[in-house]
C-alpha positions as CSV (number, residue, x, y, z in Angstrom):
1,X,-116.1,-54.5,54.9
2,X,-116.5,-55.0,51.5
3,X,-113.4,-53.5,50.6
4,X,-111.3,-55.4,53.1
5,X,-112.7,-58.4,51.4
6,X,-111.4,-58.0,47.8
7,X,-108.2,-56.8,49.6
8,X,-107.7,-60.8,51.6
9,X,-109.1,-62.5,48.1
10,X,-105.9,-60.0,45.8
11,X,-103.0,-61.3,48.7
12,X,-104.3,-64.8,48.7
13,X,-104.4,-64.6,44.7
14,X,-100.6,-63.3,44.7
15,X,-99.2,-65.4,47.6
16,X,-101.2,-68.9,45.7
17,X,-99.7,-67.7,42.0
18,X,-96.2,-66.4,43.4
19,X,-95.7,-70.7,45.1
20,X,-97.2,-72.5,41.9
21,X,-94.5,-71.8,39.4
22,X,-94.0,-74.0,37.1
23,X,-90.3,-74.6,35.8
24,X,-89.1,-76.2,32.6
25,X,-85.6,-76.9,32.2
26,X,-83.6,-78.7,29.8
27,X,-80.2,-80.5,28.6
28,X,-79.7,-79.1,25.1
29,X,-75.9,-79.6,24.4
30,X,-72.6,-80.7,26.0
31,X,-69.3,-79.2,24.4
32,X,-65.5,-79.8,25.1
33,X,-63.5,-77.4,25.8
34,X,-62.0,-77.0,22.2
35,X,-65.6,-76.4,21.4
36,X,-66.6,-79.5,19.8
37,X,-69.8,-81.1,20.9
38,X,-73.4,-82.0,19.9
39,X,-77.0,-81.6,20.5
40,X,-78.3,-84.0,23.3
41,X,-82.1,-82.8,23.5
42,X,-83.4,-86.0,21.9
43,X,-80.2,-87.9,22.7
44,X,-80.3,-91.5,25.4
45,X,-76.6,-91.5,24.7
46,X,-73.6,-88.9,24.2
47,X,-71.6,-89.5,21.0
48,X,-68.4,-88.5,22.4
49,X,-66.1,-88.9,25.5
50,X,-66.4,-86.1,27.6
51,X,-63.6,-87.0,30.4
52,X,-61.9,-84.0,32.3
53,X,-63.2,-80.7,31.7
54,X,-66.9,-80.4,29.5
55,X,-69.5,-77.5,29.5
56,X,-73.2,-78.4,29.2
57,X,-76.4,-75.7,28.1
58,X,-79.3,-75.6,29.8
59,X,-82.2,-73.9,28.3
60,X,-84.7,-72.4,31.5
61,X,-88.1,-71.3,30.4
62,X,-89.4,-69.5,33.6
63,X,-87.5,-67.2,36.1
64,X,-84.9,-68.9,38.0
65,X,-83.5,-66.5,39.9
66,X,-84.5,-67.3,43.5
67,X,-83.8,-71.2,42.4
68,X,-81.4,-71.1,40.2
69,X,-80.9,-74.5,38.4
70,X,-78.2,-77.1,39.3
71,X,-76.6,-79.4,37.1
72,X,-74.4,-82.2,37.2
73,X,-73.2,-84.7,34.9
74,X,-72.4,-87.8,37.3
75,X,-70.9,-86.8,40.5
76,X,-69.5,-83.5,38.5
77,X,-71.5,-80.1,39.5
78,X,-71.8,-77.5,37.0
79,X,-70.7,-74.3,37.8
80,X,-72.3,-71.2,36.3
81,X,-70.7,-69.7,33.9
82,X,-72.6,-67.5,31.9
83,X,-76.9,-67.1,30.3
84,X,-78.3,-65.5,27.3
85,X,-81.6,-64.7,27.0
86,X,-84.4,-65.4,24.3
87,X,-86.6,-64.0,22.8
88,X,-89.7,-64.9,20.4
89,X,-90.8,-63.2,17.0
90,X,-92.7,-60.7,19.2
91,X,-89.8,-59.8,21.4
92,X,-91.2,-61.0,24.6
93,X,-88.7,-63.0,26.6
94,X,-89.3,-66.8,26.3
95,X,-86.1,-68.1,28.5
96,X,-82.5,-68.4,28.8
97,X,-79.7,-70.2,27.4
98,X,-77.1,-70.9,31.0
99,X,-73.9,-72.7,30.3
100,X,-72.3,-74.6,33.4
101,X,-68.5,-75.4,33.4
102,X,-68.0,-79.4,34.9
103,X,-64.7,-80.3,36.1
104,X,-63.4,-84.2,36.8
105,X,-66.5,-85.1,34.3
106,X,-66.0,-89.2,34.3
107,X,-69.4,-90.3,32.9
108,X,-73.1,-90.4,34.1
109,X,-76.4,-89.1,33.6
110,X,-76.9,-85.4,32.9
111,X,-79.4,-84.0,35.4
112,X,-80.8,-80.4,35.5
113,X,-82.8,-80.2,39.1
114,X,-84.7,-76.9,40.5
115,X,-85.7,-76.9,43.7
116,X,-85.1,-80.8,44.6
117,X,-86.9,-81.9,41.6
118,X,-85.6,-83.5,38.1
119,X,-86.6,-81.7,35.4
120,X,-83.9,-83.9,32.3
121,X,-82.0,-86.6,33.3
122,X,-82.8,-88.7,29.9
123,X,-79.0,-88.4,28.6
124,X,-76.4,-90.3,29.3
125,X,-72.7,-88.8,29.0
126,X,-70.0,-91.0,28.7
């Protein structure tokens, strides 16, 4: 009985901590495609024009893979293109880098939403 117990209170503790996971994700830099671009994180504005073809980097500090993140500048959705992890003095993984590829990028906000909810959508890209 007792047994049977702990066993219900361990699978309600994984299925209740396996729903709650918290996501952070943010905007951290929009580049051309020469290369050139800049750091948005603290950015209401972009300094350049990004018309036509831009990539943006995301930085996600939590898994993703089930929910991978979409972004979109505008009406422009990002396109995966490739992610680099990182890792902290200790070498324990702290996130990942993603860079999405936008094509027909006109100008609007640059949002990064998981699972139906905004988590940046401070930067405006002109």
């Amino acid at each position: 009985m007792m047994k049977a117990l702990i066993i219900n209170l361990l699978i309600t503790n994984i299925l209740f901590a396996s729903s709650s996971k918290i996501y952070n994700a943010y905007a951290i830099g929009i580049f051309d495609e020469n290369g050139n671009g800049e750091n948005i994180q603290k950015k209401r504005k972009s300094t350049h024009d990004y018309n036509g073809i831009c990539f943006s980097k995301i930085f996600v500090n939590s898994k993703y893979n089930k929910n991978p993140p979409k972004v979109l500048i505008g009406n422009s959705i990002g396109h995966f293109q490739s992610s680099k992890s990182i890792y902290n003095k200790k070498r324990l993984k702290i996130g990942e880098v993603l860079t999405f590829k936008h094509y027909n990028v006109k100008e609007g906000y640059l949002k990064v939403i998981i699972k139906n909810n905004i988590y940046d959508m401070k930067t405006f890209i002109k």
